[in-house]
Backbone as a chain_set.jsonl record, in Angstrom:
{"seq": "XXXXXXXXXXXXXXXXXXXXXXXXXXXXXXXXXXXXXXXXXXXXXXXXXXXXXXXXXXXXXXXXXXXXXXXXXXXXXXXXXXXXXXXXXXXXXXXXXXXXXXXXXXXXXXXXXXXXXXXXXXXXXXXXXXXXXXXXXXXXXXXXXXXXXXXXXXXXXXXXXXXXXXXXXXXXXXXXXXXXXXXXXXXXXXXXXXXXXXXXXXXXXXXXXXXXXXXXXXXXXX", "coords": {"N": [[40.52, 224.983, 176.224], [40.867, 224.358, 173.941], [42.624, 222.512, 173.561], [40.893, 220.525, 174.53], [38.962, 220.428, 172.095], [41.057, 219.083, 170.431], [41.96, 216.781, 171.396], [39.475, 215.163, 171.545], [39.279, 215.457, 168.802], [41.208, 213.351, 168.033], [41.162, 211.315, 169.404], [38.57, 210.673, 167.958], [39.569, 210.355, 165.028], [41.237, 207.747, 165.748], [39.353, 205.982, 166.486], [38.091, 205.832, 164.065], [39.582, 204.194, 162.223], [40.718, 202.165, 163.675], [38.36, 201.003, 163.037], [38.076, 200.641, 161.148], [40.457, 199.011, 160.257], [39.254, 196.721, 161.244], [37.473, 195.929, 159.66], [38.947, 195.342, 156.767], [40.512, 193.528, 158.226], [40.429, 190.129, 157.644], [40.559, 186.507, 158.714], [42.403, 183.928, 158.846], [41.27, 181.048, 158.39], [40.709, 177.383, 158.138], [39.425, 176.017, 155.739], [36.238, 174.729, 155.084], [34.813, 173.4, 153.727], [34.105, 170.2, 152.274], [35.238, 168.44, 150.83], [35.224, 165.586, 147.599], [35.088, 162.386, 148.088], [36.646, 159.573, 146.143], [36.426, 156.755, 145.56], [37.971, 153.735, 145.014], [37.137, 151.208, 142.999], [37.749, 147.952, 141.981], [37.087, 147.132, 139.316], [38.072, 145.178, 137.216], [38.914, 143.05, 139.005], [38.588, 139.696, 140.09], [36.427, 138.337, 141.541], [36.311, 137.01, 145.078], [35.712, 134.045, 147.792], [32.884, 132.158, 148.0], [32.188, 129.951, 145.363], [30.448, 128.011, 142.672], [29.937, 125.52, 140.264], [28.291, 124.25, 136.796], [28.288, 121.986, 134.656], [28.983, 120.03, 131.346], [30.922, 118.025, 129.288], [33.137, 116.681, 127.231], [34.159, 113.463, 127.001], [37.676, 110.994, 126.913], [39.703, 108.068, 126.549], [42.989, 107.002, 127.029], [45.991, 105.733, 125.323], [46.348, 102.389, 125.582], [43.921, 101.842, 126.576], [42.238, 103.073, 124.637], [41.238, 101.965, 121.986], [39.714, 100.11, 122.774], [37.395, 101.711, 124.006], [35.393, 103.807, 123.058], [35.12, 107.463, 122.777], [33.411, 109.488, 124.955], [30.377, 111.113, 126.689], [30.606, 113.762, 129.141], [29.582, 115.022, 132.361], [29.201, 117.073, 135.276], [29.762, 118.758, 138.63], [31.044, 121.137, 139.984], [32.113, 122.101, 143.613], [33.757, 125.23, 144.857], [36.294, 127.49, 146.57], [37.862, 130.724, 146.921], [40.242, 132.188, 148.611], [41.902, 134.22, 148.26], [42.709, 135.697, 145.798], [44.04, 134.883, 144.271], [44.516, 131.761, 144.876], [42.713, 128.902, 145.586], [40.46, 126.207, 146.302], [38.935, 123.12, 145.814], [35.807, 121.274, 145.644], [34.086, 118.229, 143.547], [32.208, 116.946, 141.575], [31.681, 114.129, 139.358], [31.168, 112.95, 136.393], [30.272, 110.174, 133.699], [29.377, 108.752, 130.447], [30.239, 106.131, 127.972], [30.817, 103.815, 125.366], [31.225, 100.751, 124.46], [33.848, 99.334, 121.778], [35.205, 97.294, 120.012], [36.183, 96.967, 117.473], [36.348, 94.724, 115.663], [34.849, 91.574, 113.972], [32.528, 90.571, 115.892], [32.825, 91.84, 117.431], [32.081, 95.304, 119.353], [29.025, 97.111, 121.152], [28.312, 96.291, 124.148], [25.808, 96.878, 125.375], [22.311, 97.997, 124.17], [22.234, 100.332, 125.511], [24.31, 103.371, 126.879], [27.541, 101.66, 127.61], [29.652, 101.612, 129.433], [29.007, 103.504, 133.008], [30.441, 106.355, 134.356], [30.862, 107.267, 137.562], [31.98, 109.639, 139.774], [34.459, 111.239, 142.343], [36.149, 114.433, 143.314], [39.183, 115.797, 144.578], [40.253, 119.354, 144.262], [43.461, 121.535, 144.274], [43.538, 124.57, 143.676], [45.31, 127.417, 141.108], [45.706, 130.271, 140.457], [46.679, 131.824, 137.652], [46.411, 134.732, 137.159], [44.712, 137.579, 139.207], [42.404, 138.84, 137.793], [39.372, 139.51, 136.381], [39.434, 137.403, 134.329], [40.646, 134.774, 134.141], [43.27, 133.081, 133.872], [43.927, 129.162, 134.933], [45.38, 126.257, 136.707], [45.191, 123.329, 138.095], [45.035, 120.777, 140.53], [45.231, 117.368, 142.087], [43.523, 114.542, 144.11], [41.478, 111.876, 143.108], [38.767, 109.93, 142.576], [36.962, 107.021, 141.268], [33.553, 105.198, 140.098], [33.35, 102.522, 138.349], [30.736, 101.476, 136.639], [29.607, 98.508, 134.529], [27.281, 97.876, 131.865], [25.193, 95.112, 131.344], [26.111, 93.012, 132.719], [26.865, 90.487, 132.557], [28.009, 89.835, 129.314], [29.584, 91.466, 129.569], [31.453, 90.567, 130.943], [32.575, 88.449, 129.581], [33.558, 89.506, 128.01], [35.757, 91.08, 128.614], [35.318, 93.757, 130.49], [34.158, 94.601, 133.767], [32.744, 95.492, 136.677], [34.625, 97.876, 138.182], [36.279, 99.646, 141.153], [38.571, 102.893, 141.489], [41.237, 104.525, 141.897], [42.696, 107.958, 141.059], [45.077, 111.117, 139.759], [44.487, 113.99, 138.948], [45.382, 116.256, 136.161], [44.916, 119.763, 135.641], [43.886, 122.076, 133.237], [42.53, 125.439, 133.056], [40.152, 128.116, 132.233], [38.5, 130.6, 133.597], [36.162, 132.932, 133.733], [34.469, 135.928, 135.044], [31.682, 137.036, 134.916], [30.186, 139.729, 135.209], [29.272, 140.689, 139.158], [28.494, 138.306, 139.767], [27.564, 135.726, 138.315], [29.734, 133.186, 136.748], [32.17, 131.777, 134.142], [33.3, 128.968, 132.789], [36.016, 127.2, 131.571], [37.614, 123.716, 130.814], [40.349, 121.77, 130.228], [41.613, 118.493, 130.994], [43.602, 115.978, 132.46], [43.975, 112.786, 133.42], [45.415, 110.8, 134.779], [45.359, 107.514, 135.483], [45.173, 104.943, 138.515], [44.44, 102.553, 137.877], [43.188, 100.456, 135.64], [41.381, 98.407, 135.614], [38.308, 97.919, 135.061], [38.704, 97.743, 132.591], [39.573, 95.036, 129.903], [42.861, 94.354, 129.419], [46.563, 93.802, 128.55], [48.647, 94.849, 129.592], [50.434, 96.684, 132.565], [48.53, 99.612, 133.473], [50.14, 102.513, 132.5], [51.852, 106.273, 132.471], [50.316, 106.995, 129.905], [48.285, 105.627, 129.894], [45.337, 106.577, 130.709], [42.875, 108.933, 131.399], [40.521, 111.533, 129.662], [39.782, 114.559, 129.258], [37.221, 117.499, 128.349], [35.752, 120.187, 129.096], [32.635, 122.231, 129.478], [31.332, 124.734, 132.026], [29.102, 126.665, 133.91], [28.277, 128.79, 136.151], [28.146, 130.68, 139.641], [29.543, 133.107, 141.791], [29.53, 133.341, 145.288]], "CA": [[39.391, 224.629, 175.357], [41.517, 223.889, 172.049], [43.221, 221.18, 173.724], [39.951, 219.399, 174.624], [38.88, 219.552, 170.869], [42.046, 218.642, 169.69], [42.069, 215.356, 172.202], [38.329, 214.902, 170.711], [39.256, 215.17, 167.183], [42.682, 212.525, 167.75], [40.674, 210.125, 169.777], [37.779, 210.387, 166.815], [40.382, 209.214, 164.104], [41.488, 206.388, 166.047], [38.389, 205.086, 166.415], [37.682, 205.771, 162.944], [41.047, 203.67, 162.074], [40.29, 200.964, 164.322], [37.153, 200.268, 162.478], [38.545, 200.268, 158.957], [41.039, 197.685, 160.209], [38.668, 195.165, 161.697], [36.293, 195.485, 158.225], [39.861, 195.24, 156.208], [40.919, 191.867, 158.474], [40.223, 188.397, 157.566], [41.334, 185.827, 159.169], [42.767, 182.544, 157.567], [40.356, 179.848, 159.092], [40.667, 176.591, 157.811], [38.397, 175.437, 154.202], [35.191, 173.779, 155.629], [34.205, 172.748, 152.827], [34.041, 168.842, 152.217], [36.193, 167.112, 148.919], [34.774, 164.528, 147.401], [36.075, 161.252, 148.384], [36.825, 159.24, 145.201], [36.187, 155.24, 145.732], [38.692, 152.913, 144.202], [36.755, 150.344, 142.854], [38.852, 147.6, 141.158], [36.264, 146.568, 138.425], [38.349, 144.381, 136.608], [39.183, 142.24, 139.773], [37.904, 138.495, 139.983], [35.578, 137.823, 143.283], [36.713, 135.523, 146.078], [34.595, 133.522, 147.907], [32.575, 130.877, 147.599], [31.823, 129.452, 143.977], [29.624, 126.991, 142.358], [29.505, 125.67, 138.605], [27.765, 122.839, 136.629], [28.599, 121.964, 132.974], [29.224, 118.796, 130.594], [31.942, 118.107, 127.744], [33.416, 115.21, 126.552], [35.61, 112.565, 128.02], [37.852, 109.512, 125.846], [40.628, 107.412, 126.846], [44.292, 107.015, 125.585], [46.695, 104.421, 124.955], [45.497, 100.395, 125.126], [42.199, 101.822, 126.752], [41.78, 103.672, 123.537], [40.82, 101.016, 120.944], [39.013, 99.568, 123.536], [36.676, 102.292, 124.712], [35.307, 105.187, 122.731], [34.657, 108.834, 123.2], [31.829, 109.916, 124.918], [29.852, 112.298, 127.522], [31.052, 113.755, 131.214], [28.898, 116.162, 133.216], [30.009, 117.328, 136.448], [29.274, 120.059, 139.379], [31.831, 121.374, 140.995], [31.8, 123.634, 144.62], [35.163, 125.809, 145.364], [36.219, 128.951, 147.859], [39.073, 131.545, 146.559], [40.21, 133.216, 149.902], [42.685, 135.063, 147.575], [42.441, 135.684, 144.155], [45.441, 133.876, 143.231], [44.013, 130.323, 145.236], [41.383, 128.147, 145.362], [40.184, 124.969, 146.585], [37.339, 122.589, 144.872], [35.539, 119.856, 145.668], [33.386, 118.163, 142.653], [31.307, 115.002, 141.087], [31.907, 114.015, 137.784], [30.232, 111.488, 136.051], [30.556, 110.208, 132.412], [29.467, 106.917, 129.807], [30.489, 105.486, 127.018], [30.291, 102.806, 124.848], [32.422, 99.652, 124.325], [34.27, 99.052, 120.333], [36.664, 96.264, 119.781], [36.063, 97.105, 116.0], [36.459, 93.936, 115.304], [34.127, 90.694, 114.3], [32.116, 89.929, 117.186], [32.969, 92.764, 118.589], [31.02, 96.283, 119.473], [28.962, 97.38, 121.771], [27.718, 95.274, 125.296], [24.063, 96.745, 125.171], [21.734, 99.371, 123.856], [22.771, 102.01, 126.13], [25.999, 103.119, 127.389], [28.028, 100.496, 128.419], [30.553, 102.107, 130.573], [28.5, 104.772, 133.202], [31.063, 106.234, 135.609], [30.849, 108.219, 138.757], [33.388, 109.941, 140.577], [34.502, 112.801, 143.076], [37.945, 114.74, 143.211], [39.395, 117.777, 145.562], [41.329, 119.908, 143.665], [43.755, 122.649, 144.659], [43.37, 125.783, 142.2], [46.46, 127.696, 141.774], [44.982, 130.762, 139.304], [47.756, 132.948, 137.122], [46.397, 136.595, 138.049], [43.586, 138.068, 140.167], [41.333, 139.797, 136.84], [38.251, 138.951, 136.125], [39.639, 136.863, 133.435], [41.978, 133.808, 135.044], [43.88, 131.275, 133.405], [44.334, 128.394, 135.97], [45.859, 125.146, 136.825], [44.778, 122.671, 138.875], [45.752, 119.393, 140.672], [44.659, 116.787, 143.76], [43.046, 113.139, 143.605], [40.044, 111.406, 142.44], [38.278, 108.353, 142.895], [36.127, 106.699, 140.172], [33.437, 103.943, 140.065], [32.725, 102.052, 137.095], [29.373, 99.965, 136.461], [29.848, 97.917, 133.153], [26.03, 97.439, 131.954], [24.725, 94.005, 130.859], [27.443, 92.373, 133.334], [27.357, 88.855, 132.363], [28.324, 89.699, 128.156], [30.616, 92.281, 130.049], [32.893, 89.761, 131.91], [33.24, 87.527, 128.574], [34.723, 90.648, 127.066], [36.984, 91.476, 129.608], [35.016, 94.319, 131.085], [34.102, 94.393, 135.014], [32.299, 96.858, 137.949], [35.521, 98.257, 139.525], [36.773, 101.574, 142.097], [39.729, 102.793, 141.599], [42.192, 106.41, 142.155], [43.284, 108.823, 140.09], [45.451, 112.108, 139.82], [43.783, 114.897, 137.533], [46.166, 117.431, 135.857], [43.454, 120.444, 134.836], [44.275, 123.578, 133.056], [41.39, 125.809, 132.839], [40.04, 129.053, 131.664], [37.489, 131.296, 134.006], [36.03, 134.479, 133.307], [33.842, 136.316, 135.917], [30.62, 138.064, 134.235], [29.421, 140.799, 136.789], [29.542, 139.92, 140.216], [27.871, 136.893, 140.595], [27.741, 134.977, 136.686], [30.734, 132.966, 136.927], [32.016, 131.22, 133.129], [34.67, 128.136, 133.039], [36.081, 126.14, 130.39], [38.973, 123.257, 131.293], [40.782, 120.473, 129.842], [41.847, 117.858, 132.092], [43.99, 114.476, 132.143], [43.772, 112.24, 134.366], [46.522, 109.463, 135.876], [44.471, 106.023, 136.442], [46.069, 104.438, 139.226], [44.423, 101.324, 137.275], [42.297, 100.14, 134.737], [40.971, 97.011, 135.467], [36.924, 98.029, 134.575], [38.647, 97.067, 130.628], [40.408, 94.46, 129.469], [44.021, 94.81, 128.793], [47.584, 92.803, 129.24], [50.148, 95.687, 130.536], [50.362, 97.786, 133.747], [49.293, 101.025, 133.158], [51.268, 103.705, 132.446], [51.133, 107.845, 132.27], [49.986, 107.364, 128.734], [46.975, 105.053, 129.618], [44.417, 107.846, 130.826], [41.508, 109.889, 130.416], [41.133, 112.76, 128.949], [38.185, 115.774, 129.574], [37.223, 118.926, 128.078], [34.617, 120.71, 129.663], [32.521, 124.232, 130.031], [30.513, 124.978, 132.773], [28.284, 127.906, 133.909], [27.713, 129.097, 137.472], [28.15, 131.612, 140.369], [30.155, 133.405, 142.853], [28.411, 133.932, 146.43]], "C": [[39.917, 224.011, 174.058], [42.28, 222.749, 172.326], [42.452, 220.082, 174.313], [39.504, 219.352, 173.243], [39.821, 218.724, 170.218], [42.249, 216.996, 170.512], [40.891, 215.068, 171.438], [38.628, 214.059, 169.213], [40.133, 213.916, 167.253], [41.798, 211.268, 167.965], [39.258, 209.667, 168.512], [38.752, 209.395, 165.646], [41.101, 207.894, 164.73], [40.343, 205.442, 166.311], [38.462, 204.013, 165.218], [38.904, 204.716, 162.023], [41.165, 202.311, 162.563], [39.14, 199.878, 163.554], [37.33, 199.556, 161.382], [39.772, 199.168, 159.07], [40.591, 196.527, 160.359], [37.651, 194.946, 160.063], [37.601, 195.145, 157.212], [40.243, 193.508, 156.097], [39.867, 190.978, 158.161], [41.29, 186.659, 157.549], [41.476, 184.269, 158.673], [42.252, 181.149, 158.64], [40.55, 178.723, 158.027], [39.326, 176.538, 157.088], [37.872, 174.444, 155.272], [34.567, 173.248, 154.728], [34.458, 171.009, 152.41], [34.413, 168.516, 150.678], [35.335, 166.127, 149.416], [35.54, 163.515, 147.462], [35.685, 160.377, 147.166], [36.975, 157.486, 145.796], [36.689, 154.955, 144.62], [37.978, 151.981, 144.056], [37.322, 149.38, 141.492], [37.349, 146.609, 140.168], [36.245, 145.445, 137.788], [39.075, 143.246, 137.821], [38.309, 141.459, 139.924], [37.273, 138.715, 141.418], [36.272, 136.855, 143.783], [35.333, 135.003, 146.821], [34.396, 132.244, 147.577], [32.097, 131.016, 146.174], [31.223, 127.985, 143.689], [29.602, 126.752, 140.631], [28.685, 124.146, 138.252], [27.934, 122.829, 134.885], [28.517, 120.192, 132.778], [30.059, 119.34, 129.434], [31.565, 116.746, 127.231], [34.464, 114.595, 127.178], [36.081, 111.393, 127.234], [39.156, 108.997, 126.903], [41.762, 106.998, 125.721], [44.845, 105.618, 125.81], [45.994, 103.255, 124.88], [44.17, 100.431, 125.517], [41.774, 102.769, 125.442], [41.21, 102.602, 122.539], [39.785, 100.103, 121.353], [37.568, 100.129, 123.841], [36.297, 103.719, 123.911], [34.88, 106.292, 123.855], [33.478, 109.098, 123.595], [31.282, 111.23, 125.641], [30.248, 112.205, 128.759], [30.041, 114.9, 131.354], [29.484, 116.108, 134.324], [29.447, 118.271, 137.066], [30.453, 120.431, 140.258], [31.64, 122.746, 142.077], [33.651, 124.291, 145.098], [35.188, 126.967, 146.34], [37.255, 129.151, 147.701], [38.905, 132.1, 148.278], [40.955, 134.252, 149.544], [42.26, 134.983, 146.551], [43.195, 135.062, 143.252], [45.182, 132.109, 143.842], [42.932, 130.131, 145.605], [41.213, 126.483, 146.225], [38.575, 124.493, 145.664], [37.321, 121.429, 145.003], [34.487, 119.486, 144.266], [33.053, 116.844, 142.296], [31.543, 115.352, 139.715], [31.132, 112.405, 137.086], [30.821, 111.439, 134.578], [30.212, 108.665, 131.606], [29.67, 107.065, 128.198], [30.525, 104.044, 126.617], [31.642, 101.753, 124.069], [32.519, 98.999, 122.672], [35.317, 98.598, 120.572], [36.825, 96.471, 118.583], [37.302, 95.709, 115.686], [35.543, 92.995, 114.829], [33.374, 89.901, 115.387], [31.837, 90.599, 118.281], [31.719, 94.031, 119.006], [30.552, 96.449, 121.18], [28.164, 95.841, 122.898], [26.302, 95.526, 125.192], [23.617, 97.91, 124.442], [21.928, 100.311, 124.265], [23.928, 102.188, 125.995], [26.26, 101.775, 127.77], [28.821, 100.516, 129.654], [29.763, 103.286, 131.483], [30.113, 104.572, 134.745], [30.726, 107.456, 136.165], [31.597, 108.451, 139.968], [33.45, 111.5, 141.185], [35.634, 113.013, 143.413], [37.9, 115.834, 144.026], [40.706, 118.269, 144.724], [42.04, 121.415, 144.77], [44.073, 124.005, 143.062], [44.34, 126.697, 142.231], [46.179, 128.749, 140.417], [46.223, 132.188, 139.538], [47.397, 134.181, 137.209], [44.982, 136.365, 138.777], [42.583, 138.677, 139.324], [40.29, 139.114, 137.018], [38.254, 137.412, 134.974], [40.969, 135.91, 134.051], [41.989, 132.548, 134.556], [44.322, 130.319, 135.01], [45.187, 127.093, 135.679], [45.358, 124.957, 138.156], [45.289, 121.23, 139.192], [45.285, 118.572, 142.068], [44.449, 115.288, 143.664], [41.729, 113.031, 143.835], [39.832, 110.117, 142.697], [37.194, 108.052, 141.927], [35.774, 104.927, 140.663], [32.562, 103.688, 138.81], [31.807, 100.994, 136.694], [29.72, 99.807, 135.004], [27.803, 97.75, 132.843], [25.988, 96.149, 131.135], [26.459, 93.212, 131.488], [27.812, 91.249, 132.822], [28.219, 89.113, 131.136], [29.888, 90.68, 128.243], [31.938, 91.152, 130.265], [33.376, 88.879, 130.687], [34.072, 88.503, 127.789], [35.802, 91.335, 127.841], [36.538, 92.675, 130.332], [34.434, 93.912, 132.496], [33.918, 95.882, 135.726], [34.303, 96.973, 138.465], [35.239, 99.766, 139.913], [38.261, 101.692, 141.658], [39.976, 104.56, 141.507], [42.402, 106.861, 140.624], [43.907, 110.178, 140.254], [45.289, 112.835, 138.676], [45.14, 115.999, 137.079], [45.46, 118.485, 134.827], [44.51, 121.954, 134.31], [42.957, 124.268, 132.42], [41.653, 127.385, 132.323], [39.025, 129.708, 132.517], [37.741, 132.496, 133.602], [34.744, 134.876, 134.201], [32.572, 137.35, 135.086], [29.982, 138.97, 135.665], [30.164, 140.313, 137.598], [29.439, 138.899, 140.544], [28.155, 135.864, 139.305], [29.651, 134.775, 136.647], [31.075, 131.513, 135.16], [33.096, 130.338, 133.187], [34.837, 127.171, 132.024], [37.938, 125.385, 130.799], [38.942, 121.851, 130.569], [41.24, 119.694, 131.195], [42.813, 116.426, 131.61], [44.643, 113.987, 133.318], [44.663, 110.853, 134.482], [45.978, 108.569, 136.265], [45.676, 105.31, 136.963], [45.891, 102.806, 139.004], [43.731, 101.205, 136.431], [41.705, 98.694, 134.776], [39.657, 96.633, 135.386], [37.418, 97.457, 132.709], [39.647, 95.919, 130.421], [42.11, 94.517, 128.893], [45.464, 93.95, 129.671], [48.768, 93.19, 129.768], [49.477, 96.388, 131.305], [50.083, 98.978, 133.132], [50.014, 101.882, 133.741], [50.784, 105.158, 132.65], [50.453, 107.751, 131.086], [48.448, 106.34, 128.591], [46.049, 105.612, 130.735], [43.045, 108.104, 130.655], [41.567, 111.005, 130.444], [39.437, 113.807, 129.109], [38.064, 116.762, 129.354], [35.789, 118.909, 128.643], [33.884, 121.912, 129.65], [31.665, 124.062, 130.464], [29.856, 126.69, 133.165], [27.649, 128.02, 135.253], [28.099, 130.373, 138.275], [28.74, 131.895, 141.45], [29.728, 134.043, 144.071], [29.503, 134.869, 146.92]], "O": [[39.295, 223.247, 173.319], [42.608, 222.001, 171.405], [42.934, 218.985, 174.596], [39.547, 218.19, 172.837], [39.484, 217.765, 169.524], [42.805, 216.125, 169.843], [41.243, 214.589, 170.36], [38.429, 212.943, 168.733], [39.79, 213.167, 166.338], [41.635, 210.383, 167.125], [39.026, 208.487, 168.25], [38.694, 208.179, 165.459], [41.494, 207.042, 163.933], [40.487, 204.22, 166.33], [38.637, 202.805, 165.056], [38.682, 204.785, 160.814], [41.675, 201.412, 161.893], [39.047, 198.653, 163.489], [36.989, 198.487, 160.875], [40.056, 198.498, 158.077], [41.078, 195.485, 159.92], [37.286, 193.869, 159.591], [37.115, 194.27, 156.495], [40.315, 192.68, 155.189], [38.665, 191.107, 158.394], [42.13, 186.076, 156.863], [40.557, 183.629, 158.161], [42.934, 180.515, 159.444], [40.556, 179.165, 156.878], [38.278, 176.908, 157.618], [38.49, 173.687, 156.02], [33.625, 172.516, 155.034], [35.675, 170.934, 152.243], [33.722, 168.418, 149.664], [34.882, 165.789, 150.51], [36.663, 163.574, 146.96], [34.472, 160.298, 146.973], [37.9, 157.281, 146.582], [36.368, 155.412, 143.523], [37.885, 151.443, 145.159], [37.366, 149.791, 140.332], [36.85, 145.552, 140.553], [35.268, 144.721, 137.6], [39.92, 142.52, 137.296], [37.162, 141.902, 139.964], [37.873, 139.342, 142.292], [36.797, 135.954, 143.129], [34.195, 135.393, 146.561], [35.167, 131.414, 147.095], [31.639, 132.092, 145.789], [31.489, 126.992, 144.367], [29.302, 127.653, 139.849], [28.488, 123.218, 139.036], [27.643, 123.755, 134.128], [28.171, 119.346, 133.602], [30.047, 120.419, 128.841], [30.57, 116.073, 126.964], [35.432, 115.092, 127.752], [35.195, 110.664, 126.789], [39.433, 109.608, 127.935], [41.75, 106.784, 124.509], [44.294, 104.649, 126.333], [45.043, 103.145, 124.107], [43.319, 99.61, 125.175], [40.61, 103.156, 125.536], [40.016, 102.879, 122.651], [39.091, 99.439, 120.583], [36.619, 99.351, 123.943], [36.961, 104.715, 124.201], [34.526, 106.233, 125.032], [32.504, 109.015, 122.848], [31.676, 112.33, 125.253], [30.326, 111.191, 129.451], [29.77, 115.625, 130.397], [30.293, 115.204, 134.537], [28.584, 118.877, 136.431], [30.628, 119.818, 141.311], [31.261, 123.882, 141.789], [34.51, 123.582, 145.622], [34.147, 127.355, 146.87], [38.059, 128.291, 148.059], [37.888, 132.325, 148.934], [40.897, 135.263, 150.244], [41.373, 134.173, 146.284], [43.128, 134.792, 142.053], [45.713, 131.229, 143.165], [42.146, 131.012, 145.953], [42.201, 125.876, 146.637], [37.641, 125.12, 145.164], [38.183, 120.592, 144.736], [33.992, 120.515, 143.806], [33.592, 115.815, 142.703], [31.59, 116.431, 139.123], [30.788, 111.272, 137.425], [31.614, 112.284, 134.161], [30.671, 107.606, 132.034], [29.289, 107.968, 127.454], [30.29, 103.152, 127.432], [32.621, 102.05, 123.385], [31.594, 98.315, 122.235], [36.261, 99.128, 121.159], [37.963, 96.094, 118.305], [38.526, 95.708, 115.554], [34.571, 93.506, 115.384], [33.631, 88.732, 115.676], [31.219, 90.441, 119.334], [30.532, 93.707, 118.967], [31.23, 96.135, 122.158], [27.68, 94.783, 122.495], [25.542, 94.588, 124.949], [24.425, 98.772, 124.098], [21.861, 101.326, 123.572], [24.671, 101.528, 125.268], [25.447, 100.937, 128.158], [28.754, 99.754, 130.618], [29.732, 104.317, 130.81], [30.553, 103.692, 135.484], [30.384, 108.471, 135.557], [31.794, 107.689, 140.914], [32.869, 112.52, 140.815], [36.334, 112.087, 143.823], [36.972, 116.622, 144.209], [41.803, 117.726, 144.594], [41.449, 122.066, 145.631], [44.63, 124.049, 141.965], [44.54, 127.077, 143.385], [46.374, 128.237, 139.315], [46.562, 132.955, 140.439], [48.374, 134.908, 137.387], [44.34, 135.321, 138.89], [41.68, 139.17, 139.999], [40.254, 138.144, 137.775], [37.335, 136.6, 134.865], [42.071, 136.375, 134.343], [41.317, 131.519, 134.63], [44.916, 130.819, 135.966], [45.64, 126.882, 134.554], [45.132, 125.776, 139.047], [45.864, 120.553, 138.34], [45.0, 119.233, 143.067], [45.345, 114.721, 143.04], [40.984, 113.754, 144.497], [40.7, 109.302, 143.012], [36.412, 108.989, 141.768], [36.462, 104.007, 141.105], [31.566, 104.264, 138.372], [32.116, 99.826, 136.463], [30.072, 100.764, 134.313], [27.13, 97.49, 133.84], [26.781, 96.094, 130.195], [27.507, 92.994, 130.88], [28.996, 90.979, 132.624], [29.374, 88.76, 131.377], [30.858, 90.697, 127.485], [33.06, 91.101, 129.76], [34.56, 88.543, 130.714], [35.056, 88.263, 127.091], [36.605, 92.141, 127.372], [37.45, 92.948, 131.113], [34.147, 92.715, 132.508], [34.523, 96.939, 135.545], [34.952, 96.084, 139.015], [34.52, 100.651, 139.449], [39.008, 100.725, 141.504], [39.217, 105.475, 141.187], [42.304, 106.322, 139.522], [43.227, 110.757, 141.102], [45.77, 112.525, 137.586], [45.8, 116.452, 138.014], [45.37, 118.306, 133.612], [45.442, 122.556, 134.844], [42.387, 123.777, 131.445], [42.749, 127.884, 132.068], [38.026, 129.194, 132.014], [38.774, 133.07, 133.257], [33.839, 134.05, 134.087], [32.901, 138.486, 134.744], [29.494, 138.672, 136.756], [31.23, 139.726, 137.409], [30.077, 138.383, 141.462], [29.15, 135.155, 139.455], [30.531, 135.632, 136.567], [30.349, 130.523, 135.066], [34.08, 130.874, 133.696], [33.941, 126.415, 131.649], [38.992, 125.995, 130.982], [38.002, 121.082, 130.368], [41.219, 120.237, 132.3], [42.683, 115.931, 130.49], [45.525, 114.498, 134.007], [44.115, 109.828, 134.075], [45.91, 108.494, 137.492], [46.738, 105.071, 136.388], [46.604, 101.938, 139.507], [43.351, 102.355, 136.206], [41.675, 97.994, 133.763], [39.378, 95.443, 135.53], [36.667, 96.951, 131.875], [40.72, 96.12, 130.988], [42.267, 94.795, 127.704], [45.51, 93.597, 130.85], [49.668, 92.496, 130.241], [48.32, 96.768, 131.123], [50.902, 99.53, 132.397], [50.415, 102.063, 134.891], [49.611, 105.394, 132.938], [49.67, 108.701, 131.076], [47.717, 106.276, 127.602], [46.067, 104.957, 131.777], [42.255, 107.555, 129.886], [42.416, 111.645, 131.064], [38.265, 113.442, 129.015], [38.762, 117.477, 130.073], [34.953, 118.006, 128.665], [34.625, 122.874, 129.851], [30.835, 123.366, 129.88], [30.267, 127.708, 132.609], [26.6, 127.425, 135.501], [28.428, 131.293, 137.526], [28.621, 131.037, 142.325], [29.533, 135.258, 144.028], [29.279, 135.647, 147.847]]}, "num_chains": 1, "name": "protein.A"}
């Protein structure tokens, strides 16, 4: 009889022992809980893509077409597509007139309006010093320009004349990206005539007989 309570009582505390270990254990299960995933978003990085701008400056001419031809107005539109942030391509129209000074006796302008209107279209390749929102560039490609003289007949006695003719632009610009889409651009330019024979003049040109273009435009990056 004393060795069935005593089996009783043993097998009681092992229960009781058993229990208080499983309420004790806890077992190391993997954190279900979900971190927040943190998105790199580079803020100060320029957009690629396609781009669009449209502006006006000013445009003059140097050496022997200088004395010849004042300073006047260019407008322009140009369309481009970064596939990187460091290059570019751009096609664009440019236009621009001015007005004809021999400042001399006799001399001046051909008519009431402009005298010189030109219109022209260039492909540039864009070759832009970082990837920010903020990108100094350079640019370079060829151009083609055509020049109507107005009041032709008083034109040709002054040595002016309709021509076409090439050109190689050498641009250094300035963009700055507002938001996403608001795209801001400001560029000088000088331009390589592969002739001049819309003005009067008695040497070949040279690098130093030119035109010359500042510009700022205002458009958008799709």
């Amino acid at each position: 009889m004393k060795a069935f309570v005593l089996s009783g009582l043993c097998a009681a505390a092992l229960w009781g022992g058993a229990a208080q270990a499983q309420e004790d254990y806890h077992p190391a299960y993997p954190s279900t809980s979900v971190q927040p995933v943190t998105e790199h978003t580079h803020t100060n990085r320029a957009d690629t893509g396609l781009y669009a701008l449209i502006g006006g400056g000013t445009e003059g001419y140097s050496g022997q077409l200088a004395p010849s031809v004042n300073p006047g107005l260019t407008y322009g539109a140009n369309v481009g597509y970064r596939p990187i942030g460091f290059l570019g391509f751009e096609v664009g129209y440019s236009g621009g007139i001015s007005d004809v000074d021999f400042n001399r006796p006799g001399g001046g302008g051909i008519s009431d309006g402009p005298d010189i209107v030109r219109n022209g279209g260039q492909a540039l390749v864009v070759g832009n010093m970082t990837d920010t929102r903020l990108q100094p560039y350079v640019a370079s490609g060829i151009g083609i320009d055509n020049y109507n003289v107005r009041d032709d007949a008083r034109g040709r006695v002054l040595g002016f004349q309709d021509d076409t003719s090439g050109y190689v632009p050498a641009t250094l610009g300035l963009r700055y990206q507002v938001g996403k889409l608001i795209t801001a651009d400001a560029r000088v330019s000088y331009n390589f005539l592969f002739s001049q024979d819309f003005a009067p003049s008695t040497l070949s040109p040279g690098a130093g007989d030119g035109r010359y273009t500042g510009m700022l435009s205002l458009g958008g990056t799709y």
